[in-house]
C-alpha positions as CSV (number, residue, x, y, z in Angstrom):
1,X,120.3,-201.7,229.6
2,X,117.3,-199.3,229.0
3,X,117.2,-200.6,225.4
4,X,116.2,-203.7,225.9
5,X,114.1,-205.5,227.7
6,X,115.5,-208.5,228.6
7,X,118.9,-208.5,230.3
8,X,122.0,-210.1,228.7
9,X,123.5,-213.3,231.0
10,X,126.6,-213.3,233.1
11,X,127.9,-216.6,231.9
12,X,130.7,-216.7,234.5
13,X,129.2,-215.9,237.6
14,X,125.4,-216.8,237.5
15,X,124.3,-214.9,240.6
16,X,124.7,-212.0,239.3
17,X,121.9,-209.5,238.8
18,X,122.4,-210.2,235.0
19,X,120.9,-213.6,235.4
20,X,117.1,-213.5,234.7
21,X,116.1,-217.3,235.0
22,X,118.2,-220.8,235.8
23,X,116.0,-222.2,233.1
24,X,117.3,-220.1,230.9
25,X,120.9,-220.0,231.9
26,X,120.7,-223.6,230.9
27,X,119.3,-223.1,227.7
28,X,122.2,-221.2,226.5
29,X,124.7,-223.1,228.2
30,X,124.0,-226.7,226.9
31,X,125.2,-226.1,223.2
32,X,128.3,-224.2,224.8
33,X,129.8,-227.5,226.3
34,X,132.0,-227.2,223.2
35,X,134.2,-224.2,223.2
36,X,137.4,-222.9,221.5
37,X,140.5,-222.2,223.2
38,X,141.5,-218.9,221.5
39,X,139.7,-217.2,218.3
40,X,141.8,-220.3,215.9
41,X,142.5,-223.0,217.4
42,X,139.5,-225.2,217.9
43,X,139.6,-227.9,220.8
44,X,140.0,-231.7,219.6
45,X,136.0,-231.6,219.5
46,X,135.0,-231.1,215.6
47,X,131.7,-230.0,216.7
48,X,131.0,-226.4,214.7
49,X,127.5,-226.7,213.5
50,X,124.5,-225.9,216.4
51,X,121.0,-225.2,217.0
52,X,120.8,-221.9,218.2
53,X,119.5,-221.4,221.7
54,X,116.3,-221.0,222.6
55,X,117.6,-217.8,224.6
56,X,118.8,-216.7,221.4
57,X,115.7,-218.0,218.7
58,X,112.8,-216.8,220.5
59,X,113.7,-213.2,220.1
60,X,114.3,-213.4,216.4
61,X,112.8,-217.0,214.9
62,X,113.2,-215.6,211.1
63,X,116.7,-214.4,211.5
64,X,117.8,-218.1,212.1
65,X,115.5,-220.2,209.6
66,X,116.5,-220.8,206.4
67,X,113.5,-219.1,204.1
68,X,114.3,-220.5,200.6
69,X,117.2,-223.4,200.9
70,X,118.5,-225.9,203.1
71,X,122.1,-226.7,203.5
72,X,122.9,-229.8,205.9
73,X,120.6,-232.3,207.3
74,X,119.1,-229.8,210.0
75,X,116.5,-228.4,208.1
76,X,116.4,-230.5,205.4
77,X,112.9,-231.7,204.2
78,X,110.6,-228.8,205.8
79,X,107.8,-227.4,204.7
80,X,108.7,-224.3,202.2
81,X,112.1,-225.2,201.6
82,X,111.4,-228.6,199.1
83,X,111.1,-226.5,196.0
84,X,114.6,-225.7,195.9
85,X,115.3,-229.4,196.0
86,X,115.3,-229.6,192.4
87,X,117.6,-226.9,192.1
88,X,120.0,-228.4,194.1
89,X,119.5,-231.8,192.1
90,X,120.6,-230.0,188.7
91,X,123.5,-228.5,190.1
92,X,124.6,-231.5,191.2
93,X,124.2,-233.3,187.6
94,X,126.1,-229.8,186.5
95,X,129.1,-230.9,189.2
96,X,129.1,-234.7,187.9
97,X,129.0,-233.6,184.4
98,X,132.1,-231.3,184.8
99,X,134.0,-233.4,187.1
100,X,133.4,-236.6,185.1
101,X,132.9,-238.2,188.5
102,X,130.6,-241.0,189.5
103,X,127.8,-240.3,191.8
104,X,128.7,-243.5,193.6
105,X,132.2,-242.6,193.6
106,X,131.3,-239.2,195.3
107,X,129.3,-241.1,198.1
108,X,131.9,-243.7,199.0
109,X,134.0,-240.8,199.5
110,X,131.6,-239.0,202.0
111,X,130.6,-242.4,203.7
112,X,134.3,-242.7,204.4
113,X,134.1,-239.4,206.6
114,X,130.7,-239.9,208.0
115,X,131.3,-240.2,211.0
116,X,133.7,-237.2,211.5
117,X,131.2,-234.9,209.3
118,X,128.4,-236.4,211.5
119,X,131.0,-235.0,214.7
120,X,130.6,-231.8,213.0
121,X,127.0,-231.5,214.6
122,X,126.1,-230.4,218.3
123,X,122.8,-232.7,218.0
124,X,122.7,-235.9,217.0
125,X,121.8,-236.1,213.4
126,X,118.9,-238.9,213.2
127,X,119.0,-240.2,209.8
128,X,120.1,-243.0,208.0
129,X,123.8,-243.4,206.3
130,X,122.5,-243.7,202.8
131,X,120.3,-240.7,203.4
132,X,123.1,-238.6,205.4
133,X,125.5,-238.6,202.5
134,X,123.3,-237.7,200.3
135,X,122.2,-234.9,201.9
136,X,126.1,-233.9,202.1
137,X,126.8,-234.8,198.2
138,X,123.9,-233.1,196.6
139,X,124.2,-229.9,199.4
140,X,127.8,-229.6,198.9
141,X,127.6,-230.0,195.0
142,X,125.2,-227.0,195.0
143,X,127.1,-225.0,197.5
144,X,130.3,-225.1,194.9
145,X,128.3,-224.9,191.9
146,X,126.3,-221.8,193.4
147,X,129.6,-219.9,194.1
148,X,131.1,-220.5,190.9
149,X,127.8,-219.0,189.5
150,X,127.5,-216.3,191.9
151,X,131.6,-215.0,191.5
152,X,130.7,-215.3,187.4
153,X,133.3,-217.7,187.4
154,X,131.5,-220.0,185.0
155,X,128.2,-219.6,182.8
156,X,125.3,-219.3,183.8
157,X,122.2,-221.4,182.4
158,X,119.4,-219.3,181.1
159,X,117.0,-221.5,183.0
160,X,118.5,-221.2,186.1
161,X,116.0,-219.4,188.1
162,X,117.9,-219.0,191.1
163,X,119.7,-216.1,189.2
164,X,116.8,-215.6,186.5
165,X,113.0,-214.8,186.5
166,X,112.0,-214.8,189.2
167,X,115.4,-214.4,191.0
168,X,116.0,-216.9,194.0
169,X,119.2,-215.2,194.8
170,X,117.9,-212.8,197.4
171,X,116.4,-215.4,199.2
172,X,119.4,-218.0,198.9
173,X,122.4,-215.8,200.1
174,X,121.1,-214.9,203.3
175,X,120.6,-218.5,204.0
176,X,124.1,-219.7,203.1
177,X,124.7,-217.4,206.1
178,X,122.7,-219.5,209.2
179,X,124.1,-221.0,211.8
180,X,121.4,-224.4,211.4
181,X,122.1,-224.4,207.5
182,X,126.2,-225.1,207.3
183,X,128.2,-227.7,205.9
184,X,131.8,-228.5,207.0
185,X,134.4,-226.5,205.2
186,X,136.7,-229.7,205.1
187,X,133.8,-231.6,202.6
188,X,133.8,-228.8,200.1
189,X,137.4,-229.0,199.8
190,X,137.6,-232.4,199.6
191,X,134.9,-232.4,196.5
192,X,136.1,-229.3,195.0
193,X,139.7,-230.6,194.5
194,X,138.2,-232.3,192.3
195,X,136.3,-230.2,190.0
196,X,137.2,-228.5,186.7
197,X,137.3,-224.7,187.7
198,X,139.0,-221.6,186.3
199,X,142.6,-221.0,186.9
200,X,141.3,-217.7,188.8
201,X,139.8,-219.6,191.2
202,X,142.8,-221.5,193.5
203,X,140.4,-222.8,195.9
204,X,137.1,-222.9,197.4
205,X,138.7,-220.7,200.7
206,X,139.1,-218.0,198.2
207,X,135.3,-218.2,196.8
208,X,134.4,-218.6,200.1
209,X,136.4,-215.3,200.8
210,X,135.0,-213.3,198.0
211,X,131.2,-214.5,198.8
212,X,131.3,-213.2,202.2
213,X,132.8,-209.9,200.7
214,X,130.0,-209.2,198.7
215,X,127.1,-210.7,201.0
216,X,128.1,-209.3,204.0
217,X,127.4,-205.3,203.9
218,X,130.0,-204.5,206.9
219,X,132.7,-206.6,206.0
220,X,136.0,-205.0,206.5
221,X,139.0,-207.2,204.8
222,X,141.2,-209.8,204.3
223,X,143.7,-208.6,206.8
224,X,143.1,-212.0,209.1
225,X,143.8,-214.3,205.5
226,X,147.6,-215.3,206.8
227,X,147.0,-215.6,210.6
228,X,149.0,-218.5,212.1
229,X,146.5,-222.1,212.1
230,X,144.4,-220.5,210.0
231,X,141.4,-222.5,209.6
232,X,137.7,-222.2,208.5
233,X,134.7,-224.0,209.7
234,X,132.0,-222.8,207.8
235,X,130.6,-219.7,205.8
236,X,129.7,-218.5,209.2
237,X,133.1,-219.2,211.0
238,X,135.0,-217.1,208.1
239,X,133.0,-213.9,208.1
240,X,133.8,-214.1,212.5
241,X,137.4,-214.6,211.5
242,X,137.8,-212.1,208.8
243,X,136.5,-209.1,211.6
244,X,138.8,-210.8,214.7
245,X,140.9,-208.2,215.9
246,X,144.8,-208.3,216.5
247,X,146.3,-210.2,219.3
248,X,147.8,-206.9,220.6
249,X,144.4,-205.0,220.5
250,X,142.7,-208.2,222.3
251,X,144.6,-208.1,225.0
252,X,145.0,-204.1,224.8
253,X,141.2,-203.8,225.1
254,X,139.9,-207.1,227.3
255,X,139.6,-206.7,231.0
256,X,137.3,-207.3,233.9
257,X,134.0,-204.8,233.9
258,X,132.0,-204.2,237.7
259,X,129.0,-202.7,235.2
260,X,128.0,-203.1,231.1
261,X,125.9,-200.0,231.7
262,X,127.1,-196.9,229.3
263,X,125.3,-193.9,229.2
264,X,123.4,-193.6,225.9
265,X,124.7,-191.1,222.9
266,X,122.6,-188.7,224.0
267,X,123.6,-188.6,227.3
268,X,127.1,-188.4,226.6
269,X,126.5,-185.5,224.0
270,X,124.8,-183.8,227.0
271,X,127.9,-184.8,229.1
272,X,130.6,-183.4,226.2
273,X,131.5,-186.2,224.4
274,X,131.9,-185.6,220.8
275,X,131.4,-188.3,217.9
276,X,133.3,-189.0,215.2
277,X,133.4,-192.1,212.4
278,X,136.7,-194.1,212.9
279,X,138.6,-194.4,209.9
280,X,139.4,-197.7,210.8
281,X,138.0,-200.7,209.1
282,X,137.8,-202.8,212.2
283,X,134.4,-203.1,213.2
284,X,135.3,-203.2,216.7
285,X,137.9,-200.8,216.6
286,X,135.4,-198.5,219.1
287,X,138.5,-195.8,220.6
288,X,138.0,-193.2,223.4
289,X,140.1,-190.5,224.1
290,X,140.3,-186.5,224.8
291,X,136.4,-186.6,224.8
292,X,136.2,-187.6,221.0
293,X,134.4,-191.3,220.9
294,X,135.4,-192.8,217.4
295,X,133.4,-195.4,216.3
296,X,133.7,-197.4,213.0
297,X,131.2,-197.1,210.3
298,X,128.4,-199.7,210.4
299,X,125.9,-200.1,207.7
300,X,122.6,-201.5,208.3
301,X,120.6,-203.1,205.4
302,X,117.5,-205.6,205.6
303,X,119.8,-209.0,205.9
304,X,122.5,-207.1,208.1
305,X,120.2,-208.2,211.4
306,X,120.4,-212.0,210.3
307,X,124.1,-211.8,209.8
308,X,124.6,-210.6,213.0
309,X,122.7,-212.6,215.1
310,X,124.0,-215.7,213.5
311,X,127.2,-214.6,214.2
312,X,126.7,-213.8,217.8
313,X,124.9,-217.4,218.0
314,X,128.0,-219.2,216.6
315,X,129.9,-217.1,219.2
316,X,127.7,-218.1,222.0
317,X,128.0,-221.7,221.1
318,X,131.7,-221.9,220.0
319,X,133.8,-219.2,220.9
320,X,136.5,-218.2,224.0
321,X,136.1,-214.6,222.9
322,X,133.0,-213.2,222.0
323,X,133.5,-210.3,219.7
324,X,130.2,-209.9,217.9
325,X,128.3,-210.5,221.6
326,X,130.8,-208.1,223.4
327,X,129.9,-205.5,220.1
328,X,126.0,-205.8,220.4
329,X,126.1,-205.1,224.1
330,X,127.7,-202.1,223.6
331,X,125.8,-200.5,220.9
332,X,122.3,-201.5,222.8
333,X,124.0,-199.5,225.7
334,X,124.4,-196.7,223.6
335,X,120.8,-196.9,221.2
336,X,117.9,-196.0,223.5
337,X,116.2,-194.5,221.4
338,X,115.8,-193.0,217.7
339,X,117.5,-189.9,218.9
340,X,120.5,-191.8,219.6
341,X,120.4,-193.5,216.4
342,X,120.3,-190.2,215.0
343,X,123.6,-188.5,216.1
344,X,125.1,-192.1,214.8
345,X,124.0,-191.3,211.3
346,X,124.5,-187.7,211.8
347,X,128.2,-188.2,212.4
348,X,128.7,-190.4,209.4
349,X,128.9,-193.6,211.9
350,X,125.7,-195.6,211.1
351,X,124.1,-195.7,207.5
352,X,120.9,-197.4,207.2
353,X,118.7,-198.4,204.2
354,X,115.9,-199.3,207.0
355,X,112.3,-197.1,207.1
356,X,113.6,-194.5,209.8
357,X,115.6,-194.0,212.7
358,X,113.3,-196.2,214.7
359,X,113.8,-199.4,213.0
360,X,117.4,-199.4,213.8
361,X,117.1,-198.4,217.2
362,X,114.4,-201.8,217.9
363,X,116.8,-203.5,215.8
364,X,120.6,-202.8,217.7
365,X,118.1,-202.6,221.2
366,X,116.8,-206.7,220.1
367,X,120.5,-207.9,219.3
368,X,121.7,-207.6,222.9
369,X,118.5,-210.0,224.2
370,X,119.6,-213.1,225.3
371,X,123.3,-213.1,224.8
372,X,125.9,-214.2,227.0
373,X,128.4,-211.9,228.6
374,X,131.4,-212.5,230.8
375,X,132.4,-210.0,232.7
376,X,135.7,-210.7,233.6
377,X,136.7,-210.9,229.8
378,X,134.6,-208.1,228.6
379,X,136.2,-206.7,225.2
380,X,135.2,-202.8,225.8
381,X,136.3,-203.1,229.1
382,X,138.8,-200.2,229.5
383,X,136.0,-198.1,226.8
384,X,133.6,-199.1,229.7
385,X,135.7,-197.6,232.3
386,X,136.8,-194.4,230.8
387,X,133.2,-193.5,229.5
388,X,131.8,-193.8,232.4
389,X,134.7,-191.7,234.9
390,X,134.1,-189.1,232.2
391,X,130.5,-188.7,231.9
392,X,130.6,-188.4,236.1
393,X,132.6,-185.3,236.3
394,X,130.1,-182.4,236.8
395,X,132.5,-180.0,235.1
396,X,132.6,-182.2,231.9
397,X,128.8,-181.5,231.7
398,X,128.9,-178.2,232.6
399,X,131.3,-177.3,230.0
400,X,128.6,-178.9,227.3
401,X,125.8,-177.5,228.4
402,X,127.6,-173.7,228.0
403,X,128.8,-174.7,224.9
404,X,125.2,-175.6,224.0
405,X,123.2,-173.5,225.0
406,X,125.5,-170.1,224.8
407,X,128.2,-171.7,221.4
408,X,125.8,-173.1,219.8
409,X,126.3,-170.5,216.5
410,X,128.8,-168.4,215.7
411,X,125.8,-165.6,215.9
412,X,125.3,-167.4,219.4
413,X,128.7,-166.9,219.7
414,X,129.3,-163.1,218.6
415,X,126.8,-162.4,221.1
416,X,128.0,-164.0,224.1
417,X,131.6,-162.1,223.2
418,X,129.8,-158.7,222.7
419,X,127.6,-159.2,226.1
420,X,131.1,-160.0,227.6
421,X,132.9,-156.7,226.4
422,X,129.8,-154.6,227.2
423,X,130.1,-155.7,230.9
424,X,133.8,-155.6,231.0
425,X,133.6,-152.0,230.1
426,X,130.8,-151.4,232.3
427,X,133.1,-152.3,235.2
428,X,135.9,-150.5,233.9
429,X,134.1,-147.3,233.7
430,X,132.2,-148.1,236.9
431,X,135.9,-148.6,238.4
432,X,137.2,-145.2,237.0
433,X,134.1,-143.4,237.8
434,X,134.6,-144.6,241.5
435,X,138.3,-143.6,241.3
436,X,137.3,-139.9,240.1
437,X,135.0,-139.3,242.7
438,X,137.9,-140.8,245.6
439,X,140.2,-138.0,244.2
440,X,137.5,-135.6,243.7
């Protein structure tokens, strides 16, 4: 794809052109030994929490280390991140106080699930028992205290500086959403049953819900909450299954793809193709037809990029079906350049609170680098298909290039007509003129 730089991997068939290295085929494939089924139904491996590849890290080390706070054993302890340690200590004394549960209590509990929340990691998690759970108790503690506090649920402590002077908050939210910085979803319901909340809250699923509603800028609904086996692995897990498509459209839209290569926007502007924002809140809802691409409305704000390459990198590592992966291909295919990026936002498809047009094109061009593709169950697969057959007809870009160059105004327009008319009649009285001087 001419927007990036380094091609995306055929994970199916690794002699394909797509393949740029073995080494690096390897690299991505290790943490994908563990895979789902389908989109819900995870295999009998608990495994849900990874490193992300180096495929996948190199191009973006920021967008997958967590800058202020660590949740889990993965990063806990690094350099930067110690400060908040505190923090997390007094919400945890806040948890015990309200619960009116014994710290000891809480880690006999955890130890009693060790092993299966130890599962829960791709890499082996080298730390003692005493120290692993109590990693999980303080982390989780803060995790359920910080939602409570973030939804208003309960009050707020005037010397809480994660959401007073100077505010933490910007800096902790984005890190609840890495891939390296998750706890199982099964421990915070297990300590959260226990704690004194409102009667607005029913569960932790539901402050889970509404934190990924207001921290995730292109979140669409909760039209996924009563899918069959619903189940949630993490904060990253629920804001992949909260944008899954329908069965119906899966299987509508999935098929096998000879190329990923789509002609840019610009290209197919110059070939016809008109834009137009999908009214649809699906973000993948991407729909072709009578020469009118409709595309859903993205919006692009500074933590959007980590979001999404976390979620790609949970994909790679996890998933069957690769929505987010199968999405950033795409859009790299059609941003080449800040002119493309510009006829998104022109037609009400992209908004961006970036510095210009150029940002987000180096932003959706980097997103595709590194990712795993498989061709045979390519989402956009028929979209693939029918772009391309139509941006091959000559007479499709023939048509456009009229239109631009001669209907480009309605004075363009009125002119065109008028030079038309003027040599109709010309003929006509050349035709008559001719006919008088046969009779004559």
């Amino acid at each position: 794809m001419e927007g990036s730089s380094e091609a995306p991997y055929d994970i199916e068939n690794p002699r394909t052109p797509l393949l740029t290295s073995m080494s690096q085929t390897q690299e991505l494939l290790a943490p994908m030994s563990r895979t789902q089924e389908n989109d819900s139904t995870p295999l009998s491996d608990p495994c849900c929490i990874y490193r992300v590849p180096k495929t996948l890290r190199r191009v973006n080390e920021k967008a997958y280390t967590p800058q202020a706070v660590s949740i889990g054993p993965l990063h806990h302890g690094k350099k930067g991140l110690k400060e908040m340690e505190g923090h997390k200590k007094r919400y945890l004394q806040y948890f015990l106080e309200r619960t009116g549960v014994s710290k000891e209590d809480y880690k006999t509990k955890i130890r009693g699930k060790e092993a299966e929340l130890r599962s829960c990691y791709a890499q082996t998690i080298e730390l003692s028992s005493d120290e692993f759970v109590r990693i999980i108790l303080v982390d989780a503690a803060f995790i359920i205290e910080f939602l409570l506090r973030f939804l208003d649920q309960i009050e707020k402590d005037s010397n809480d500086r994660i959401f007073h002077k100077p505010w933490l908050i910007n800096y902790v939210v984005p890190d609840m959403l890495l891939l390296e910085n998750q706890l199982p979803f099964f421990i915070l319901e297990d300590l959260f049953a226990t704690a004194e909340v409102p009667a607005s809250v029913p569960s932790v699923l539901d402050l889970f819900y509404e934190f990924c509603k207001e921290s995730t800028n292109f979140y669409t609904g909760k039209g996924n909450w009563e899918r069959p086996r619903f189940k949630v692995e993490h904060f990253v897990d629920l804001v992949r299954t909260l944008h899954l498509p329908t069965p119906e459209e899966n299987f509508k839209n999935r098929g096998s793809v000879e190329t990923l290569a789509v002609p840019s926007m610009t290209k197919l502007r110059q070939a016809g193709v008109r834009f137009k924002a999908r009214s649809s809140k699906n973000l993948f809802d991407i729909c072709f037809k009578d020469g009118i691409l409709e595309i859903p409305n993205l919006m692009i704000e500074d933590d959007s990029e980590i979001v999404l390459r976390n979620l790609i990198a949970f994909e790679q590592c996890h998933c069957d079906c690769n929505y987010f992966s199968d999405y950033s291909l795409l859009m790299d295919s059609f941003v080449n350049t800040p002119n493309d990026v510009e006829l998104l936002v022109k037609n009400g498809i992209v908004e961006h609170l970036l510095g210009d047009h150029s940002e987000v094109s180096t932003l959706i061009n980097s997103l595709g680098k590194g990712v795993g593709v498989d061709r045979r169950r390519f989402y956009y697969a028929t979209l693939v298909k029918d772009l391309n057959e139509y941006y091959k007809k000559p007479w499709n870009k023939w048509k456009a290039d009229l239109k631009q160059k001669y209907f480009n105004s309605p004075w363009a327009t009125i002119s065109v007509i008028a030079a038309t008319l003027i040599i109709i009649l010309t003929f006509i009285q050349t035709v008559c003129s001719f006919s008088q001087c046969s009779l004559s």
